[in-house]
C-alpha positions in Angstrom: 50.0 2.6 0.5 48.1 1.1 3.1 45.1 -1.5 2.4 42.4 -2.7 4.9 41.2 -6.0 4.3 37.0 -6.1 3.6 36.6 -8.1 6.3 38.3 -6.6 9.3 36.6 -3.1 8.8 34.2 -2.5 11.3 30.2 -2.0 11.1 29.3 2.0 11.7 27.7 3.1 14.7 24.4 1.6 15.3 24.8 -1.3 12.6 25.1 -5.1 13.5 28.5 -6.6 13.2 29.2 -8.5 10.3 27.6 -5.9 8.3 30.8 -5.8 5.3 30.7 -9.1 4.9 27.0 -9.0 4.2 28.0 -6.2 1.9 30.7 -7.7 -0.1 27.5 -10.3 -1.7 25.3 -7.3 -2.3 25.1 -5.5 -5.6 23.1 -2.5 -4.1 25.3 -1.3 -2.3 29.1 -0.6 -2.9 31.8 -0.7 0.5 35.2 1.6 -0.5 37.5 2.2 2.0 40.1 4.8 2.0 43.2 6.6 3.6 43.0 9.7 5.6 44.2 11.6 1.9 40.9 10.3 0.6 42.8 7.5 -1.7 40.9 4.3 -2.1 42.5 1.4 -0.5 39.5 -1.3 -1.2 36.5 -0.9 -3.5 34.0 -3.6 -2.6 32.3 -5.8 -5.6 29.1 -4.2 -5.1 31.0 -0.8 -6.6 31.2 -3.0 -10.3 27.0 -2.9 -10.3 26.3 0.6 -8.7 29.1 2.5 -10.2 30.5 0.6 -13.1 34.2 0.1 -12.0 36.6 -2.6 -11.5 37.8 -2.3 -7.9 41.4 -3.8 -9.0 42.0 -0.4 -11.4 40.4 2.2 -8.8 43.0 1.1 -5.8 45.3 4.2 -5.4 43.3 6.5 -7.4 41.7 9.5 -5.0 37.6 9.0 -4.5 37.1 12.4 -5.7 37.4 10.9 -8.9 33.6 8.8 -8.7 32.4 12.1 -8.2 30.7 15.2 -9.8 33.0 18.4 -10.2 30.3 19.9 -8.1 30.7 17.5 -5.4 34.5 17.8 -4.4 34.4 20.1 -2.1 31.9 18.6 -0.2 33.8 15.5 -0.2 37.1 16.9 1.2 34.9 18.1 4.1 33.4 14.9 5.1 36.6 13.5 5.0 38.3 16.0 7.8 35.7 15.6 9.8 35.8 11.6 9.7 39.5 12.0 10.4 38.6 13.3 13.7 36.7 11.1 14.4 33.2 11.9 13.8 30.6 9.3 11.5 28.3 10.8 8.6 25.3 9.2 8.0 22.6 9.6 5.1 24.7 12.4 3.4 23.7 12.5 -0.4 25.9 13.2 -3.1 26.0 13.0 -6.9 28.4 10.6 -8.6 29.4 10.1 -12.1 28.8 6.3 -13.5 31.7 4.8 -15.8 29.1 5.7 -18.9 29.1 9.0 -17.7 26.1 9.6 -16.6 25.4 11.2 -12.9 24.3 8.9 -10.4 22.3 10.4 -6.9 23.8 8.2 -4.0 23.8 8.1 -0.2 26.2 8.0 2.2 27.9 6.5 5.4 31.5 7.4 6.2 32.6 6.3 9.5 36.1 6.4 10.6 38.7 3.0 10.9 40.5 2.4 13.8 44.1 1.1 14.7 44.6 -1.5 18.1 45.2 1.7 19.6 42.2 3.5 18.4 44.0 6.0 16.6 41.8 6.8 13.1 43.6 5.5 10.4 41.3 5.0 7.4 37.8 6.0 6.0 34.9 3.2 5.5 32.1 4.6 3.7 29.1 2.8 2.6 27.7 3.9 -1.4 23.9 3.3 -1.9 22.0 4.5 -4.8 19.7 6.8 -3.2 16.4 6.1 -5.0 16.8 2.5 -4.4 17.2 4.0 -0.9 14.5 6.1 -1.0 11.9 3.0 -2.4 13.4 1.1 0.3 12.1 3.7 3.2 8.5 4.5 1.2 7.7 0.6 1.6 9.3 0.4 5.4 7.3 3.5 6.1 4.1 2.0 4.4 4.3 -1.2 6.2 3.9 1.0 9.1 0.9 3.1 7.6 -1.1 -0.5 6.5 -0.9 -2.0 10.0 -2.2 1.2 11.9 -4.8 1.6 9.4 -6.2 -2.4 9.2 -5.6 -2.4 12.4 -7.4 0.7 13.5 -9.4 1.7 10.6 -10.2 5.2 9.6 -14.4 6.0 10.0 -16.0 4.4 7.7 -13.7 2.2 6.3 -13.1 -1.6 6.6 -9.9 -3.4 7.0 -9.4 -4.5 3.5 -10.8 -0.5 2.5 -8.0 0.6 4.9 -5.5 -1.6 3.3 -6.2 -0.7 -0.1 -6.6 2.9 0.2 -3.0 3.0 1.9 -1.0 1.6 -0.3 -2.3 3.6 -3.8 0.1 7.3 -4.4 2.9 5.6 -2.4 3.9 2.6 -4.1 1.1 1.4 -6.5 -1.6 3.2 -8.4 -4.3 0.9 -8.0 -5.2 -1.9 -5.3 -7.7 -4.4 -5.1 -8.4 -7.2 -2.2 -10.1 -10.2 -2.7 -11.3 -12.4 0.3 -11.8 -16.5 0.6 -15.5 -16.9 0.4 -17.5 -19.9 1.5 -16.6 -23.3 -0.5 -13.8 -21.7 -2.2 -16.0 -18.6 -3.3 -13.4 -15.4 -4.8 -15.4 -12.2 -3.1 -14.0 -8.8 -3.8 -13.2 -7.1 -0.7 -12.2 -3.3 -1.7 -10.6 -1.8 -4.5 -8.7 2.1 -5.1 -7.4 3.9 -7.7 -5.1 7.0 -7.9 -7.8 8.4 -9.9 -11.6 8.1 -8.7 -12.9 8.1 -12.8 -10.7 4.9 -13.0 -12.8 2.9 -10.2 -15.8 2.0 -12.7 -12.4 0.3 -15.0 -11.2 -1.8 -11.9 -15.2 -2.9 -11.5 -15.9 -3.9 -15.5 -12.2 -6.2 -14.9 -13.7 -7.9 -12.6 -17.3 -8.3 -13.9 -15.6 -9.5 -17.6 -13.0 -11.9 -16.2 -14.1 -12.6 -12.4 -11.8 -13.5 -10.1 -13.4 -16.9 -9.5 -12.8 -18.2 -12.7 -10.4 -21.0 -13.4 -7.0 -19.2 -14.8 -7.7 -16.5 -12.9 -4.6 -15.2 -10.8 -6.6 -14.5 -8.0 -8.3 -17.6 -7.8 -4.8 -19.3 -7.9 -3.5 -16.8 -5.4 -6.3 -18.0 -2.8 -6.5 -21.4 -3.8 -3.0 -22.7 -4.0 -1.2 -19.3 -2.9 0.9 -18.8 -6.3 2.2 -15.2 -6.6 2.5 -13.5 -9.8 4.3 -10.8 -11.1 4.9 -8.8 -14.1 7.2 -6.6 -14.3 6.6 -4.8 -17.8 3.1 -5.6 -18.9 3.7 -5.3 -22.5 0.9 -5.3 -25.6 1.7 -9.1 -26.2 1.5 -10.0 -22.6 -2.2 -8.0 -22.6 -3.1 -10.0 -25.9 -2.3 -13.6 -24.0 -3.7 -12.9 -20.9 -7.4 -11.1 -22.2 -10.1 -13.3 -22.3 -12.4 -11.4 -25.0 -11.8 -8.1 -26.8 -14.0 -6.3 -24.3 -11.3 -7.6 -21.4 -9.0 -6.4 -23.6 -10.1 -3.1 -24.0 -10.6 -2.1 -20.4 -7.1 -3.6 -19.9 -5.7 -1.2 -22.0 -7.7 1.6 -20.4 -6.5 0.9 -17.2 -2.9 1.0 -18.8 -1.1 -0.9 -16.4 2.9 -0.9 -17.0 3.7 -3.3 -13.5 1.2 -5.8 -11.9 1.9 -7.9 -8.6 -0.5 -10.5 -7.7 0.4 -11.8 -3.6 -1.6 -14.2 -1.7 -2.7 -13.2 2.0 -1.7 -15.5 4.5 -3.3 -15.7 7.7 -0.9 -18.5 9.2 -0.6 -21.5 7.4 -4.0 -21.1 5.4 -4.8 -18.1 3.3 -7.4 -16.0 3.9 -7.3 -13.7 0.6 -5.0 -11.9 -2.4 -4.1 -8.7 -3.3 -3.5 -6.7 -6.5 -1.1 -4.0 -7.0 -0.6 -2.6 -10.1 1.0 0.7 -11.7 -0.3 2.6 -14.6 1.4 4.4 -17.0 1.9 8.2 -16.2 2.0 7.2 -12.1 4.3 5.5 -9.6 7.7 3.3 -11.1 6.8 0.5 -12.1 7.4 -2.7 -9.8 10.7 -4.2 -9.9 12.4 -7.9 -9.1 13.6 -6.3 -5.8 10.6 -4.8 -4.7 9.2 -8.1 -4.0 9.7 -8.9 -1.0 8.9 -5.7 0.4 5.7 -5.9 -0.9 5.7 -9.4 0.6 6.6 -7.6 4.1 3.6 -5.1 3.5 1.2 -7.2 2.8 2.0 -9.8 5.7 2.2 -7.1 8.6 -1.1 -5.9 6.8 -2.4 -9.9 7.6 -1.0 -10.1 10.9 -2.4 -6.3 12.1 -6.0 -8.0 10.5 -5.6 -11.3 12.5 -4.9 -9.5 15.9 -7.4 -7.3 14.9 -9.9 -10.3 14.8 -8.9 -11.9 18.2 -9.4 -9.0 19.6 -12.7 -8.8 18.9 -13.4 -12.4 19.5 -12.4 -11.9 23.1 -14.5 -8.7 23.1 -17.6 -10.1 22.0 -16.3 -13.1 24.7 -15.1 -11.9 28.1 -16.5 -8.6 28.3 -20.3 -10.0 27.6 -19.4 -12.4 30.7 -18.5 -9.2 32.8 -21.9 -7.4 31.5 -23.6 -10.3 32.8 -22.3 -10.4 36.2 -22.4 -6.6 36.8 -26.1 -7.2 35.4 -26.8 -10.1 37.8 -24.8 -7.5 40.8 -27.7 -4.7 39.4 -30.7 -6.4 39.8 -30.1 -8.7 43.2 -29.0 -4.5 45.0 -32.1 -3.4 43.3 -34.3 -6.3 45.1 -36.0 -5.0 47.8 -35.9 -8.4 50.0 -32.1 -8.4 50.0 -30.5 -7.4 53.6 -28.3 -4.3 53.4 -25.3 -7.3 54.3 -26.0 -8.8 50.9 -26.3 -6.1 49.2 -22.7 -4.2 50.5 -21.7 -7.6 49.5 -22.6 -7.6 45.8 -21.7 -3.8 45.0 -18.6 -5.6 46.0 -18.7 -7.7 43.3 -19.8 -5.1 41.0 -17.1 -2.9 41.6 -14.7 -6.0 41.7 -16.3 -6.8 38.1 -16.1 -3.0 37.1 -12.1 -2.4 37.5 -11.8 -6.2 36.2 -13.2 -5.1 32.6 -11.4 -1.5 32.9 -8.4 -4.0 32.7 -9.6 -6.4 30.0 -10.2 -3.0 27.9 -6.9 -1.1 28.7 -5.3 -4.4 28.1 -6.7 -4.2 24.7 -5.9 -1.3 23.6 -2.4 -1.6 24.8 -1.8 -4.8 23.0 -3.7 -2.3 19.6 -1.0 0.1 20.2 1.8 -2.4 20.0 0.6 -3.4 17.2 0.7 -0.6 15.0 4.1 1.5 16.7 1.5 3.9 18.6 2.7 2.4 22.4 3.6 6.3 23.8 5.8 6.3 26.5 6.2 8.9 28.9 9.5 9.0 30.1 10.3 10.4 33.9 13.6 10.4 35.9 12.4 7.9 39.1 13.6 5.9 41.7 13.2 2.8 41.7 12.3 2.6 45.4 8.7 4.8 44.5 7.7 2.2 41.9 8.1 -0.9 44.2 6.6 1.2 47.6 3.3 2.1 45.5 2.6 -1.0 43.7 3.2 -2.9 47.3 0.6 -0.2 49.1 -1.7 -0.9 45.9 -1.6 -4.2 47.0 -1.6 -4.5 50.2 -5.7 -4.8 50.9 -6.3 -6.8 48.1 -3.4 -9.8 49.8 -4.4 -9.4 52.9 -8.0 -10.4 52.1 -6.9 -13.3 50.5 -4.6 -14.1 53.6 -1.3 -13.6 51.5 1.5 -12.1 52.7 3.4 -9.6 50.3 7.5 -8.3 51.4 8.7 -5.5 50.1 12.9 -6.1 49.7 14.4 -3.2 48.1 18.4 -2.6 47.8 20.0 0.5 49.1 21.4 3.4 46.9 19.8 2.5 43.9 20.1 5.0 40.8 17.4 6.8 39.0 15.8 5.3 36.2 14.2 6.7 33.0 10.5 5.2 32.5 7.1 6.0 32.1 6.0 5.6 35.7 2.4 4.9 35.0 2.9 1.9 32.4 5.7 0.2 34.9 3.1 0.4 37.8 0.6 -1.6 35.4 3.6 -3.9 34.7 4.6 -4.4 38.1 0.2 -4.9 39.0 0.1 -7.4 36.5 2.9 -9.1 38.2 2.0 -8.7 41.5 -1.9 -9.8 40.8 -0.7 -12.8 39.3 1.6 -13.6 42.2 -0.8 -13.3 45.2 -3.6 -15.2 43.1 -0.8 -18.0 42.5 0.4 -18.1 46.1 -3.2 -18.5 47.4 -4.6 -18.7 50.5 -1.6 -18.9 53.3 1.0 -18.5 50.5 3.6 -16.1 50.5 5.0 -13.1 48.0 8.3 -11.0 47.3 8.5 -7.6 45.6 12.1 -5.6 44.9 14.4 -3.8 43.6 18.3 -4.7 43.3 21.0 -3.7 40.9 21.3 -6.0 37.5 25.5 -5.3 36.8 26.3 -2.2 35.3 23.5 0.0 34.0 20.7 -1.9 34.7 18.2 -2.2 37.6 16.0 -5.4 38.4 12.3 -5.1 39.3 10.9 -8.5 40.3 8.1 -10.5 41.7 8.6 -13.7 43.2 5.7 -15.9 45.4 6.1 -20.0 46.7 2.9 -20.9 44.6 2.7 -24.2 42.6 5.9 -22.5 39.8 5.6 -22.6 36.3 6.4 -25.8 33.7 9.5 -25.1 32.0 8.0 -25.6 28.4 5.5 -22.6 29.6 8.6 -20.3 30.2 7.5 -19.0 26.5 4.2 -19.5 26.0 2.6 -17.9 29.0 3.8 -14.4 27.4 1.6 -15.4 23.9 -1.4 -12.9 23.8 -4.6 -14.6 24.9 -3.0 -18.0 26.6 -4.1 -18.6 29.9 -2.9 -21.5 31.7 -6.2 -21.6 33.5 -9.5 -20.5 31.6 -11.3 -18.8 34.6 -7.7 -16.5 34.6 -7.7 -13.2 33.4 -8.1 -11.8 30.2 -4.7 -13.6 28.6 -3.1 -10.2 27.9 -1.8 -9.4 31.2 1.7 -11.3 31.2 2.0 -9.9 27.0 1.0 -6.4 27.4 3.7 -6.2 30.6 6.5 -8.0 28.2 5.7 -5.0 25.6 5.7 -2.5 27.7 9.5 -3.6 29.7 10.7 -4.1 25.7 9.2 -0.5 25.2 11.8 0.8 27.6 14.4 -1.3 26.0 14.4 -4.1 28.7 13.0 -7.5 29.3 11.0 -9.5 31.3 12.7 -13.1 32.6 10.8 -15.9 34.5 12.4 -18.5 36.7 10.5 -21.1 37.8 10.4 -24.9 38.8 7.2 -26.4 39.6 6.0 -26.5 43.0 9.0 -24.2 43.8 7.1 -20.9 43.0 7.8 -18.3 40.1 9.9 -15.3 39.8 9.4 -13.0 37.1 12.4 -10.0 36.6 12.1 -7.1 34.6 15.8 -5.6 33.6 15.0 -2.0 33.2 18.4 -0.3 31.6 19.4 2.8 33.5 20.7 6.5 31.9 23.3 8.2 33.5 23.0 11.8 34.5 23.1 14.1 37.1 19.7 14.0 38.8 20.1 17.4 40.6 19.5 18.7 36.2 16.8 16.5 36.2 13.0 16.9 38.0 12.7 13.8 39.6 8.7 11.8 39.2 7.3 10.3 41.8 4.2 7.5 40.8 1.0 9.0 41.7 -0.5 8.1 44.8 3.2 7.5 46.0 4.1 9.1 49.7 7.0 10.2 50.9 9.0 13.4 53.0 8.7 15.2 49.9 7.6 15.2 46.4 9.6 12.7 43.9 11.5 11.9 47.0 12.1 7.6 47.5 10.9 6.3 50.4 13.6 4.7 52.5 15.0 1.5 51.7 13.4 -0.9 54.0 12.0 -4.6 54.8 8.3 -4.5 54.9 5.7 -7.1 55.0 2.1 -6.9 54.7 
């Protein structure tokens, strides 16, 4: 019989490489191999801790024997359709543990290839499936607690939002504390599975309040300790109550798992968090579910943080625009002003207008990000409409400022699949940028060209004073702007997100005093484009609808 060694089996489709090797030191997940009969050729160590085998005394027996009666079938099915070729994923099965008892497990065959890519073996991947299943209910909520810190539901605050979402999924009560003024402990929101509960959670903390010395919370905020307690047990209740009336509303909470988890915001801590179970309701918490809860509770702190720069610049920039459109209002309303000045500062006002519709849609772009919600809208386009109606967009605005803008855009270029309206923000941003870098006199480049196979380069390029090479990074952070009478700071991040959004990148080049060029590789799917309606940017012209305008050379 044929064996495959662990190590030279490949990762299945869609996995990183060096996936069995990560597998052969986990004891979650078990990695068997087999021939095309279905006999086991390698049974990884993970198999002794999931299914209770020694992998030396399976080799040579046939994997129908790890399973239930009921399963066989099923099994001899997968495996034809892995011999030609195909990969399962997620299918869940019941096996039978070594005690005998049956064991619900997921699932991912993929087929093993020779040098000549003839299939020659089975790989399949064993994972208990309510481990699996845990696993994808805290993924799912760390999803659920940054939209909902981040954009709270009416009538809720952050730490409300934060709370509320994690209670019926993976704990059956939460409470959040928040760092107070000179070390103050202030309760921030607390939830229960069951409302009648609520007045229990409020009596804990008016007993035994979080401020105390001893108290987790306090040492959560103070020196961020976690705790955890896996199986809170009557002795563990006697130790930790502070007088028999803590200990009696302990024990009418009856909590079987408690986790207590600083927040960090950073470096510094900005509050804790208490998840607990009760008996009757979720699991209970267990060693592995850690540092999901560690992942939860961080993307929770970051959505919060993001959340609070936001409205820092809010209550920032956009009162500075108020005040100019203000100042634009009452010198048109003056009667003494000539009809010159005043054309002049509705000018401004408008100017100031579209400069805050920016700031705002720049905001709630870089909200969306956040929290998974950035929609794209995907169109078949050329790339030849994209560059010809951000360069017409442009055109006034350069030529005012005395800047010459080129339009250099390669011949033959294929269809690409975007969301037209976000990559004509992108390519704004860019452009914007470029002609206010280039200044007066200065000159700027705007093209298409072909990036290798499947991909299609947009870029900007101008001759202004070019970018410090320890900036390359930094001048894609939210908020940083290298000179603080820029823009809002979010230009240069939102367009990074959104070229990342359609599974490309943005690249900078640049030398000071030798201008900036900034390149967004924009990956291109390949189909027939007479099956596919073909969008053309709004406001874009051309012979006919969708259709690209011709190649060309163009200046402005």
């Amino acid at each position: 019989m044929r064996g495959y060694p662990l190590m030279s089996i490949p990762s299945p489709p869609d996995e990183p490489l060096g996936l069995s090797a990560a597998v052969q030191a986990s004891s979650d997940v078990a990695l068997i191999t087999t021939d095309l009969k279905g006999r086991i050729s390698v049974l990884g160590p993970g198999a002794r801790d999931l299914l209770g085998y020694e992998p030396a005394r399976m080799v040579g027996k046939d994997l129908s024997f790890v399973l239930s009666p009921d399963e066989k079938q099923a099994w001899y099915e997968l495996l034809c359709k892995v011999r030609e070729g195909d990969s399962v994923r997620g299918h869940e099965m019941v096996c039978v543990h070594r005690d005998g008892s049956p064991l619900d497990v997921r699932l991912v065959l993929w087929p093993i290839r020779s040098d000549l890519g003839d299939v020659v073996g089975v790989a399949i991947l064993v994972e208990d499936a309510l481990t699996r299943h845990r696993a994808d209910t805290f993924e799912a909520l760390s999803h659920v607690v940054t939209e909902a810190v981040c954009v709270p539901p009416e009538g809720q605050g952050c730490f409300e939002a934060l709370a509320e979402a994690c209670i019926g999924s993976v704990a059956d009560f939460c409470l959040t504390y928040s760092a107070g003024p000179d070390g103050a402990v202030l309760r921030t929101a607390g939830a229960h599975v069951r409302q009648d509960a609520l007045p229990v959670l409020e009596e804990l903390d008016r007993v035994h309040s979080p401020g105390t010395e001893g108290h987790p919370v306090r040492a959560a905020i103070q020196e961020g300790r976690e705790l955890a307690v896996w199986a809170v047990s009557p002795r563990a209740v006697k130790r930790f109550a502070r007088s028999a009336e803590h200990h009696r509303l302990i024990q009418d909470l009856q909590p079987t798992s408690v986790l207590v988890l600083p927040i960090w915001a950073g470096t510094e801590v900005m509050g804790a968090v208490i998840l607990g179970t009760v008996a009757g309701g979720t699991p209970g918490f267990q060693p592995e579910d850690l540092p999901r809860v560690r992942q939860v509770v961080g993307r929770a702190a970051f959505a919060l943080r993001s959340r609070n720069e936001a409205l820092a610049f809010v209550s920032h920039d956009l009162k500075n625009f108020l005040a100019a459109i203000e100042a634009g209002v009452r010198a048109v309303s003056d009667l003494h002003s000539s009809p010159e000045e005043k054309d002049m500062m509705l000018g401004r006002v408008l100017t100031t207008t579209q400069r805050a519709h920016q700031c705002t849609q720049d905001l709630l772009d870089a909200t969306c990000s956040e929290v998974g919600r950035l929609a794209l809208n995907r169109r078949k386009v050329f790339p030849q409409v994209l560059i010809h109606d951000a360069f017409q967009q442009m055109e006034d605005t350069a030529r005012a400022m005395q800047v010459s803008v080129r339009m250099e855009v390669e011949e033959c270029l294929p269809l690409v699949e975007v969301d037209p309206d976000r990559m004509h923000r992108v390519l704004m941003n860019l452009l914007a940028n470029a002609v206010r870098h280039a200044g007066q006199g200065g000159q700027v480049w705007l093209g298409a060209s072909r990036s290798g196979y499947g991909q299609v380069d947009l870029w900007v390029q101008d001759d202004g004073p070019g970018i410090a090479q320890e900036l390359h990074e930094r001048i894609f952070e939210r908020y940083w702007r290298g000179n603080p009478r820029g823009g809002s700071g979010l230009g240069l991040s939102i367009s990074r997100k959104l070229v990342r959004a359609h599974g490309g990148d943005i690249e900078v080049e640049s030398n000071p005093e030798k201008g900036a060029r900034f390149t967004c590789r924009i990956p291109v799917r390949h189909q027939r484009m007479e099956r596919e309606p073909v969008a053309a940017v709004p406001g874009s012209a051309g012979p006919e609808s969708g259709s690209p305008p011709p190649s060309r050379r163009r200046s402005s």
